[in-house]
N, C-alpha and C positions, 0 to 999 in steps of 0.2 A: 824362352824370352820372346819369341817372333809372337807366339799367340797372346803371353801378355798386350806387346804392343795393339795388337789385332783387338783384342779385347777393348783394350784403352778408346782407339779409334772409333769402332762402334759404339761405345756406350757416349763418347764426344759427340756423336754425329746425332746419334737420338736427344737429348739434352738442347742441342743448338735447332735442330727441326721445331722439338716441341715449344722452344720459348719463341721462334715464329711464328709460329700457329697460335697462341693462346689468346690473341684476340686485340689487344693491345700494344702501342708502340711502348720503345725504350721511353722511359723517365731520365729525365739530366737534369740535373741543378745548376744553375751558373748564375751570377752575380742577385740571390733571391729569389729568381725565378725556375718555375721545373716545365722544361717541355716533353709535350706526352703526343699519342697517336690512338686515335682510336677509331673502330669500323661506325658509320651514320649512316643507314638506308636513304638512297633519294634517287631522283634520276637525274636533273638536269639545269641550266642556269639558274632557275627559278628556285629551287629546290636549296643551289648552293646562295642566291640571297636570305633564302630564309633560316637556312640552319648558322650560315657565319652573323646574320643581324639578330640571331636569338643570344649572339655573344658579347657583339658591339658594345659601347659603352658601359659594359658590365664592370664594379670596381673589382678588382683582382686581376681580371683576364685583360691581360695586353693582346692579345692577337689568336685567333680563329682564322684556321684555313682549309675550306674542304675541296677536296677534290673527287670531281663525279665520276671520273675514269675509277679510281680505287675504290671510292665507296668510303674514304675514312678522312678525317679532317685533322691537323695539325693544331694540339693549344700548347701557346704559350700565357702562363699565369703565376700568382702568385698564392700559394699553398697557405701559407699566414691568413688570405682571405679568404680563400675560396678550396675548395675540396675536388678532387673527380669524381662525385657523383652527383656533387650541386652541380657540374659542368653541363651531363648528359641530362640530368633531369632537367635543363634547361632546355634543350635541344629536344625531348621529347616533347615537352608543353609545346612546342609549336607543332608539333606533327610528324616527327621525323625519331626513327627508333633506332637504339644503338644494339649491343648486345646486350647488357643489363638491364636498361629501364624501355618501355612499350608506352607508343603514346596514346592519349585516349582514342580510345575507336571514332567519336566525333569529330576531334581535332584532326584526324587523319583525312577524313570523310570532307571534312571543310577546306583539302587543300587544292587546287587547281589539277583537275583530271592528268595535267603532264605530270604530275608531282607525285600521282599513285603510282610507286613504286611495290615491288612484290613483298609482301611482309614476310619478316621469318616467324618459324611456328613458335610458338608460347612454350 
């Protein structure tokens, strides 16, 4: 019985690690809305005007929030309108890569020297 539990434990602890690590926050629905997390490459104030106003006024997405310490940004939106990967594709088109979509190499190229952050490999 001791090594079931043992058993139990560890294969808990791996499960809970890996949906850490997979790259994306928790999804939650609440009153129509789903809030998500996900990693944005950038460095800095600048960085975080440009990826939260590539969200602005956008219809579905009530609220974009990124933070440059983590490296990943908070959306709250509505899934009826909009998709996560119309979100990130969004966020690419200005110059800023998530782990799914890569922005253009020019678009990158065109952002404010503070703003070139280390890209990840392809």
């Amino acid at each position: 019985m001791k090594t079931k539990n043992v058993k139990i434990a560890v294969i808990s602890a791996l499960l809970f690690v890996g949906t850490a690590c997979s790259g994306g926050g928790e999804e939650t629905n609440e009153g129509g809305m789903t809030t998500t997390s996900f990693k944005v490459y950038g460095n800095c104030g600048m960085c975080e005007e440009t990826i939260e106003g590539a969200l602005k006024d956008v219809e579905g997405i009530e609220k974009g929030d990124w933070d440059k310490e983590t490296k990943t940004i908070e959306v709250v939106y509505d899934n009826e309108h909009m998709t996560l990967d119309d979100i990130k594709k969004k966020i690419a088109a200005v110059g800023y890569d998530t782990e799914e979509f890569r922005a253009d190499p020019g678009t990158y190229e065109d952002l404010p020297m503070c703003c070139h952050y280390d890209r990840p490999k392809e």
